[in-house]
Structures are given as structure tokens and as C-alpha cells.
N, CA, C and O of each residue as an XYZ file, in Angstrom:
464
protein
N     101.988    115.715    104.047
C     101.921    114.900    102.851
C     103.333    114.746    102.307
O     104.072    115.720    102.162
N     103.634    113.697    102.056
C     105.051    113.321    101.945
C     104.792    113.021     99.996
O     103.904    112.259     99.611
N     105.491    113.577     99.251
C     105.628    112.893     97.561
C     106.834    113.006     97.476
O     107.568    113.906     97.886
N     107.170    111.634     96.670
C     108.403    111.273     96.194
C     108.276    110.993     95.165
O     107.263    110.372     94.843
N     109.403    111.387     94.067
C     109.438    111.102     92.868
C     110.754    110.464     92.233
O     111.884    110.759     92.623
N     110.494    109.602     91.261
C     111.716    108.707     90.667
C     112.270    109.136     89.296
O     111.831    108.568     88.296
N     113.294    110.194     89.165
C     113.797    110.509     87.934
C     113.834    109.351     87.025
O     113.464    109.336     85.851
N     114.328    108.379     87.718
C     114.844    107.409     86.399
C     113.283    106.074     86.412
O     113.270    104.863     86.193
N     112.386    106.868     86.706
C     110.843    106.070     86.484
C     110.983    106.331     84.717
O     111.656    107.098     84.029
N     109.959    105.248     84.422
C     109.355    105.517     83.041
C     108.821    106.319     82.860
O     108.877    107.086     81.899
N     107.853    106.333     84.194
C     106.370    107.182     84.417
C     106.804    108.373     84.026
O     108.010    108.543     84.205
N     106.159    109.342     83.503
C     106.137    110.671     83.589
C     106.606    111.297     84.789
O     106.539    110.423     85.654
N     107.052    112.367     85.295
C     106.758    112.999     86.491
C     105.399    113.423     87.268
O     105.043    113.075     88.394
N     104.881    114.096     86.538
C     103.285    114.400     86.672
C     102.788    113.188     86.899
O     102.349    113.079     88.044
N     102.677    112.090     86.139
C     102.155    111.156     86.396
C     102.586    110.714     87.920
O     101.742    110.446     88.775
N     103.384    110.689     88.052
C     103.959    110.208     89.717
C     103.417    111.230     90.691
O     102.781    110.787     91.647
N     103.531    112.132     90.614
C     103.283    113.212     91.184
C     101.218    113.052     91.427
O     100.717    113.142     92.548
N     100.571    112.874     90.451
C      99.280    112.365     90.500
C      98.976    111.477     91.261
O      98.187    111.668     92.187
N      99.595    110.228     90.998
C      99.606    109.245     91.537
C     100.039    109.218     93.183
O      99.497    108.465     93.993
N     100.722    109.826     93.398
C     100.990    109.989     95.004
C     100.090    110.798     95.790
O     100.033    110.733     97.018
N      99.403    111.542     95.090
C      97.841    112.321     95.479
C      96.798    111.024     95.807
O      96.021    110.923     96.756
N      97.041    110.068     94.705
C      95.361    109.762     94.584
C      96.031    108.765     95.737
O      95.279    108.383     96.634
N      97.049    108.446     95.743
C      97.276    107.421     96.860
C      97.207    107.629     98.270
O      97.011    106.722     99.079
N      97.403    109.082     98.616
C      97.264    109.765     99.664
C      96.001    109.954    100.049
O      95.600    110.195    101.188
N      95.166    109.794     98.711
C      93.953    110.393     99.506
C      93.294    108.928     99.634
O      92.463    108.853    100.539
N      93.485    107.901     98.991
C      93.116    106.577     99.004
C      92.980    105.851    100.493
O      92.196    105.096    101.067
N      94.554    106.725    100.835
C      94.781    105.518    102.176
C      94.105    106.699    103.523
O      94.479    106.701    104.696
N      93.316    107.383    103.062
C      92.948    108.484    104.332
C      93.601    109.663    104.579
O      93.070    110.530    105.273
N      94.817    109.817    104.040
C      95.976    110.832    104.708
C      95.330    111.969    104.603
O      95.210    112.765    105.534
N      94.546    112.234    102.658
C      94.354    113.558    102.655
C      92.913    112.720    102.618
O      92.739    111.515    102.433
N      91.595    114.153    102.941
C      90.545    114.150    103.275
C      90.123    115.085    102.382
O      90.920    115.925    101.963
N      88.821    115.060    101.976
C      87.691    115.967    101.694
C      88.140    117.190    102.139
O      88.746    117.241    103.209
N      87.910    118.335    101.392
C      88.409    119.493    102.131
C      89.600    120.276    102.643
O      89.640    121.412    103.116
N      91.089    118.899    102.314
C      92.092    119.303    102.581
C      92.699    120.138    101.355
O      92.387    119.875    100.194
N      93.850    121.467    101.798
C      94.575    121.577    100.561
C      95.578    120.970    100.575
O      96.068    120.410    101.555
N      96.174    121.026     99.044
C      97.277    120.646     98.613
C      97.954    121.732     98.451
O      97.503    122.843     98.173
N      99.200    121.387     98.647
C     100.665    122.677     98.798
C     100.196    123.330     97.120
O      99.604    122.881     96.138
N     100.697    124.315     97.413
C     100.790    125.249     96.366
C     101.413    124.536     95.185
O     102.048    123.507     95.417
N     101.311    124.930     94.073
C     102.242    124.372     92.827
C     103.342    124.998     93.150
O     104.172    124.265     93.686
N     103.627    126.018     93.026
C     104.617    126.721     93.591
C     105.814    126.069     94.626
O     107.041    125.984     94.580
N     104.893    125.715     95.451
C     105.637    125.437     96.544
C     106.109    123.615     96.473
O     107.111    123.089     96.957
N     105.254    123.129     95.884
C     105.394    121.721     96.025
C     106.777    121.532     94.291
O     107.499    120.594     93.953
N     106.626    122.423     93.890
C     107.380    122.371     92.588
C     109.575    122.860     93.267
O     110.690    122.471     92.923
N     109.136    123.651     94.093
C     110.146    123.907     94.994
C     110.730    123.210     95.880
O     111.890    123.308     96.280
N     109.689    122.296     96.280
C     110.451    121.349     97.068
C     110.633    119.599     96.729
O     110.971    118.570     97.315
N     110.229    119.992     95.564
C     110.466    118.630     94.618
C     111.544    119.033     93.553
O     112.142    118.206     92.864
N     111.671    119.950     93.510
C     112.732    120.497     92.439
C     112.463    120.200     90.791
O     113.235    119.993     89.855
N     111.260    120.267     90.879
C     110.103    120.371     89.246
C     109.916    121.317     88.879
O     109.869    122.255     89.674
N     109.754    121.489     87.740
C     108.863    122.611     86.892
C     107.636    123.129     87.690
O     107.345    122.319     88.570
N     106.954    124.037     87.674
C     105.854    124.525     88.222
C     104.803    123.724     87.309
O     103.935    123.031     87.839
N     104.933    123.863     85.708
C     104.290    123.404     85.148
C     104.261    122.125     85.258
O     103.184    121.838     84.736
N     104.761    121.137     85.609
C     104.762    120.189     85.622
C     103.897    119.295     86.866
O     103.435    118.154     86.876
N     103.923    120.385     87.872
C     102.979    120.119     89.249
C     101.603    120.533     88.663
O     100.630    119.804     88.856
N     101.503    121.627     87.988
C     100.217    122.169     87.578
C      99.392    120.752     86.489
O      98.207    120.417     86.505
N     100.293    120.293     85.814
C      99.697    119.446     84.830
C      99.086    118.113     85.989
O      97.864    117.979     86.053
N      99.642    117.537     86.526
C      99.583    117.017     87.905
C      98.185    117.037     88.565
O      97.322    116.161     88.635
N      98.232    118.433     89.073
C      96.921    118.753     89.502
C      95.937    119.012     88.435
O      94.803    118.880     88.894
N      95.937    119.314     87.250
C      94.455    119.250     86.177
C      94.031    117.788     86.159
O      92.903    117.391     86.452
N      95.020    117.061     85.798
C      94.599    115.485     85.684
C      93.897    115.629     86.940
O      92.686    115.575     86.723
N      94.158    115.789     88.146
C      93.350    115.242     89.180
C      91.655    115.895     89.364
O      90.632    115.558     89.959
N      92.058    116.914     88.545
C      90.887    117.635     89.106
C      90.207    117.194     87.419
O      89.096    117.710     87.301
N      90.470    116.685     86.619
C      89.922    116.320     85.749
C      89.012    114.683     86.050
O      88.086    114.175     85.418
N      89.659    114.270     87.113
C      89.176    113.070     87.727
C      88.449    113.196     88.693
O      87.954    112.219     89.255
N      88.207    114.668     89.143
C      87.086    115.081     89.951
C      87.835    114.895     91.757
O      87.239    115.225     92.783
N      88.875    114.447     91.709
C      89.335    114.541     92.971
C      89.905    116.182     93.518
O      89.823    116.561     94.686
N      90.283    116.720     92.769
C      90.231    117.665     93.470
C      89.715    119.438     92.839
O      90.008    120.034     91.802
N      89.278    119.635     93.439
C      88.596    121.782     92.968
C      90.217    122.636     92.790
O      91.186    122.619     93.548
N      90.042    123.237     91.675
C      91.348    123.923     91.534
C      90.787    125.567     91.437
O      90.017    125.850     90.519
N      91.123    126.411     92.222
C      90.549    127.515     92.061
C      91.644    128.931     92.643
O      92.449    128.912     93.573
N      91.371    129.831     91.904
C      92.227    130.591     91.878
C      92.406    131.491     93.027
O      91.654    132.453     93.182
N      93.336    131.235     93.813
C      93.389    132.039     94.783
C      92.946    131.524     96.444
O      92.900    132.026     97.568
N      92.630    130.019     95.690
C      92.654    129.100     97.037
C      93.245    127.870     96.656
O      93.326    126.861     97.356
N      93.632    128.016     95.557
C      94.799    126.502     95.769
C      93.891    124.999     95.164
O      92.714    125.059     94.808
N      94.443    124.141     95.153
C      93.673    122.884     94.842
C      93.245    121.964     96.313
O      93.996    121.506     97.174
N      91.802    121.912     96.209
C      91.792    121.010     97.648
C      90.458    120.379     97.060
O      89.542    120.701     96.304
N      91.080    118.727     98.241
C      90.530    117.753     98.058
C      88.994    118.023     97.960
O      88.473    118.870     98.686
N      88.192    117.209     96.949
C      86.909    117.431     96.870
C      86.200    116.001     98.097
O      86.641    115.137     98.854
N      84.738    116.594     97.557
C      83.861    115.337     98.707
C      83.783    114.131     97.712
O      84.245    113.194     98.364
N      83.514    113.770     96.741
C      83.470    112.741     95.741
C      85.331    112.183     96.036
O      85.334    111.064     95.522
N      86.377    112.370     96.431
C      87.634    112.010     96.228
C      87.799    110.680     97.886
O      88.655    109.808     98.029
N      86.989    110.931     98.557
C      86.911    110.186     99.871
C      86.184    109.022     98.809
O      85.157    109.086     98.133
N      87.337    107.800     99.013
C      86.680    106.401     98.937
C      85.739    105.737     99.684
O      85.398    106.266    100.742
N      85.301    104.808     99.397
C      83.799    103.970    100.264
C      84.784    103.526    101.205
O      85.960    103.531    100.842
N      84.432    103.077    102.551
C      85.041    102.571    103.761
C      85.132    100.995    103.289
O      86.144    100.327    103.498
N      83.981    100.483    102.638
C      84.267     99.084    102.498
C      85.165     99.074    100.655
O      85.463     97.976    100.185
N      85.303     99.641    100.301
C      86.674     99.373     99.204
C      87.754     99.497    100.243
O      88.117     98.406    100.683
N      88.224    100.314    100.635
C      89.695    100.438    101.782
C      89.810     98.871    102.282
O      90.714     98.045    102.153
N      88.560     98.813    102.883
C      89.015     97.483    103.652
C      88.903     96.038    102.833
O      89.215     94.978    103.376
N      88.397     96.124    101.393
C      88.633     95.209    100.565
C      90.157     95.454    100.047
O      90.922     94.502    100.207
N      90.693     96.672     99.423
C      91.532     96.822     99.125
C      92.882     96.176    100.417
O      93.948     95.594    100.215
N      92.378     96.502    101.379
C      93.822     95.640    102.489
C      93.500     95.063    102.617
O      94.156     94.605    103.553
N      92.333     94.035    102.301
C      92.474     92.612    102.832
C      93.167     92.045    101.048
O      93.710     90.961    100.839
N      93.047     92.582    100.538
C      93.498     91.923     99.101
C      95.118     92.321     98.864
O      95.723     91.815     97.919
N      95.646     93.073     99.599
C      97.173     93.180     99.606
C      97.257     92.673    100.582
O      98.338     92.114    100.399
N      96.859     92.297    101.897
C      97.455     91.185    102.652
C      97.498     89.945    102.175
O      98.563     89.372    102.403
N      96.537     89.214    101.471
C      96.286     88.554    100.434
C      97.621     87.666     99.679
O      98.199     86.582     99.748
N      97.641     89.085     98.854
C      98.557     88.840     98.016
C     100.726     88.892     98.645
O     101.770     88.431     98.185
N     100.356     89.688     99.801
C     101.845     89.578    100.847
C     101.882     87.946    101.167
O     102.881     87.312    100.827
N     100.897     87.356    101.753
C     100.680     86.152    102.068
C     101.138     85.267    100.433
O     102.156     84.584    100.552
N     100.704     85.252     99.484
C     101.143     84.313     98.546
C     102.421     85.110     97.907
O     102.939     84.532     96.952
N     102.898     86.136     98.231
C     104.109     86.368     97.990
C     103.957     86.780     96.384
O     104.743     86.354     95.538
N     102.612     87.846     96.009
C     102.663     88.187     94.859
C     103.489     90.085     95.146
O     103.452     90.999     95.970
N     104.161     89.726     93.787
C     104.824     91.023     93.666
C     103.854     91.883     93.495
O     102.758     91.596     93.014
N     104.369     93.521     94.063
C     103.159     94.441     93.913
C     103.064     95.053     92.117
O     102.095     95.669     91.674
N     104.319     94.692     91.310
C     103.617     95.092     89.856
C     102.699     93.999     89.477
O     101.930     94.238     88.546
N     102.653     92.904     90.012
C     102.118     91.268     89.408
C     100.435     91.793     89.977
O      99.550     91.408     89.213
N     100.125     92.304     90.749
C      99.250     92.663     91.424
C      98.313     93.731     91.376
O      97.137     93.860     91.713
N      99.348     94.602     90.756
C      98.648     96.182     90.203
C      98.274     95.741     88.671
O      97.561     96.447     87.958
N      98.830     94.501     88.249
C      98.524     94.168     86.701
C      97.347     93.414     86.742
O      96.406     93.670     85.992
N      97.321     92.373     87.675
C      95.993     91.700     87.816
C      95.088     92.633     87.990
O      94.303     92.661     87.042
N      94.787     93.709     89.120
C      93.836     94.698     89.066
C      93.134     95.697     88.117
O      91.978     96.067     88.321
N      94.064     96.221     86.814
C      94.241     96.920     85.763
C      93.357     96.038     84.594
O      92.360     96.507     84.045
N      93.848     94.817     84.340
C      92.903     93.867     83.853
C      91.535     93.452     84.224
O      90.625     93.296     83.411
N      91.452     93.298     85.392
C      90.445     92.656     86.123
C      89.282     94.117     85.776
O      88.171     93.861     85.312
N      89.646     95.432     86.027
C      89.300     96.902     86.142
C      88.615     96.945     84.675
O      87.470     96.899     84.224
N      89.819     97.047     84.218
C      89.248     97.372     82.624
C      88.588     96.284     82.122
O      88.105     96.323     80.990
């Protein structure tokens, strides 16, 4: 699992840090059942606060994607695996939008609207 984070983002850190979870597990990478690196460890090699990975992972597990438990780490839950036919709506709707040459914030804004 690869996360990258942008100091000079708006976003929060945590927030990025979340967000590269749910995206990971969105596109298949992580699965049902997988763990996630330690806070510890993922805070070490991101060069973050511990707390700041930890806040990270409550949001997620507050969103039900992932079980946080003591002494086994946070791993992906069964509710966090998307439907097979969203994935493949979701890429046919960013090929979509590559094809008319919509920017991906122009795109994540239409969705956010459209969502809410």
C-alpha cells in the first residue's frame, strides 16, 4: 500500500491519509480482511504524528470501513469491499470524463453535488 501525502494540501493530513485508504480499498488494492500498517509504523514512514495516523484510522472505522482493535491493528472490514458494478460505473464515468477532457476537481465536484 503506497500513501502519499501533500504538506502544502489544504486538506488536513489525516484527512489525506483517510482518503488514500478509502481509495485503496475502492480500487481493490486493499480487501476485506486486509491489515493496515501499524500507526506506529505508517506514522514513521510518513514522518507524522502517531496521533495523527490514529485520528485517520477512527474516521475510517467510524465509516465502518475498517475494525480497530487492540492488539491486532486496524483491518479492512467486509462492508468496506464496494459492489463490482459501482467500480465499473465508476471507470466508465472517469473514462468519460478523460474523453471530454473534464478536470478531475471539475469532476469530484459534479459527484459531491450530484451525492449530496
Amino acid at each position: 500500500m503506497l500513501i502519499r501525502i501533500d504538506p502544502a494540501s489544504t486538506e488536513a493530513i489525516f484527512g489525506q491519509l483517510a482518503a488514500a485508504v478509502r481509495a485503496e480499498i475502492g480500487r481493490g488494492a486493499l480487501r476485506p480482511g486486509d491489515r493496515l500498517p501499524s500507526a506506529r509504523e505508517l506514522a514513521a514512514s510518513l514522518d507524522v504524528n502517531i496521533h495523527t495516523v490514529l485520528r485517520a484510522y477512527q474516521e475510517l472505522r467510524d465509516e465502518g470501513l475498517v475494525d480497530l482493535r487492540r492488539g491486532r491493528g486496524a483491518v479492512v472490514t467486509e462492508q468496506a469491499a464496494p459492489p463490482p458494478e459501482l467500480v465499473g460505473a465508476v471507470r466508465d464515468l472517469v473514462a468519460a470524463a478523460r474523453r471530454a477532457d473534464v478536470a478531475p476537481a471539475t469532476l469530484v465536484a459534479l459527484i459531491k453535488e450530484e451525492y449530496l
